[in-house]
N, C-alpha and C positions, 0 to 999 in steps of 0.2 A: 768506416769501421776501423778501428785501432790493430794493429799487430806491430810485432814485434820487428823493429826495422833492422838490425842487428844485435851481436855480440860480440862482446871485446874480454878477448882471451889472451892471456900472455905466454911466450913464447922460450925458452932458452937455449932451442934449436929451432928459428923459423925455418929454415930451406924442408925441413924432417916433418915440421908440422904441417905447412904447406904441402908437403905432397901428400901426407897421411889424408888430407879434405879434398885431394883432389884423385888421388890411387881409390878411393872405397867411396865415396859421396859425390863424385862429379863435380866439385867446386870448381869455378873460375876465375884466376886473379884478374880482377877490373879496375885494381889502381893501385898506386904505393904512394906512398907522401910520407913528411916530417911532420911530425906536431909538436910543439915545446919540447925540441930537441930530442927525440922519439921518435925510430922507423914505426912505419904501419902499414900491415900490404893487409889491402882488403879483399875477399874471398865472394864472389856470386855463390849461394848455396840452393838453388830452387829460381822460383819466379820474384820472388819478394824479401827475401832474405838474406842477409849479407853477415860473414865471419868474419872481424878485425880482427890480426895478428899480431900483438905491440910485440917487435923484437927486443928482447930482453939482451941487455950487455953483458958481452961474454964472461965477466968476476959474478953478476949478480944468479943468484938459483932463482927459482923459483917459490915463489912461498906456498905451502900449503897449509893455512890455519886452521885448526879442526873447528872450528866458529864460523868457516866460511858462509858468508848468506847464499849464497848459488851453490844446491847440489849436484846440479848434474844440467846438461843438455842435450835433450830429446831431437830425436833426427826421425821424421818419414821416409821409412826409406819401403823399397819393392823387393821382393826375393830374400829375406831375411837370411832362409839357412846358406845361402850362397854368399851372401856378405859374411857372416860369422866365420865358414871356412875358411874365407880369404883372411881372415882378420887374425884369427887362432895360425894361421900357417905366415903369416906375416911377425908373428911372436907376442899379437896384443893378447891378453889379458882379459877373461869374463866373474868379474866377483859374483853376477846373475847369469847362471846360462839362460839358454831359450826358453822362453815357456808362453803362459799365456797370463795374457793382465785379467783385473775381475771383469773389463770392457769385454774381454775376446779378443785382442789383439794380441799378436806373437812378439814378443815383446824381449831383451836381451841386454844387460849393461856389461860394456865396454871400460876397459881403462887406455884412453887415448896416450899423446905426446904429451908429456909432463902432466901424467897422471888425470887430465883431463876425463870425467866421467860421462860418459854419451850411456841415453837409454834409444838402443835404436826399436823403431816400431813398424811394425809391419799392419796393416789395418784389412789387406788385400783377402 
């Protein structure tokens, strides 16, 4: 069965992005390497699923094209209103507060590190 082996997200403060997936989602870094001259630390997020972090060099921003084909990245996460707390006292950011999806699910978007948009989901 197919899933999604990772995502690759870019960075213009990896140390900041990095702890942001590993302070509120438990990530793990399980490796760093260069690719065509390109840091990349890669992130354990769950059992199966891995967050690439290309470090972005410190002149370039980050692009945000209103065109982007990727809206958002949905996260399973447990205890929903406990991560939102953290996340709202940590200074992120909810363009969706908490609610519920038409699924049932408790459901909440985030504005991560460099704008990055997480739909966190509760299913519990």
């Amino acid at each position: 069965m197919a899933h999604i082996e990772h995502v690759h997200i870019r960075a213009s403060n990896p140390a900041r992005t990095i702890d942001f997936f590993e302070t509120f989602f438990g990530a793990k870094v399980v490796k760093e390497f260069a690719n065509l001259g390109r840091k990349i630390t890669v992130l354990a997020l769950g059992e199966k699923s891995n967050l690439s972090i290309l470090h972005l060099p410190p002149a370039v921003e980050n692009p945000k094209p209103e065109n982007a084909s990727i809206d958002h990245l949905g996260i399973a996460v447990e205890n929903i209103q406990d991560l939102v707390r953290r996340l709202k006292g940590s200074g992120y950011s909810f363009p969706v507060e908490l609610t519920r999806s038409v699924s049932g699910a408790k459901i909440a978007f985030c504005l991560g590190p460099d704008n990055v948009y997480l739909e966190l989901v509760d299913r519990t």
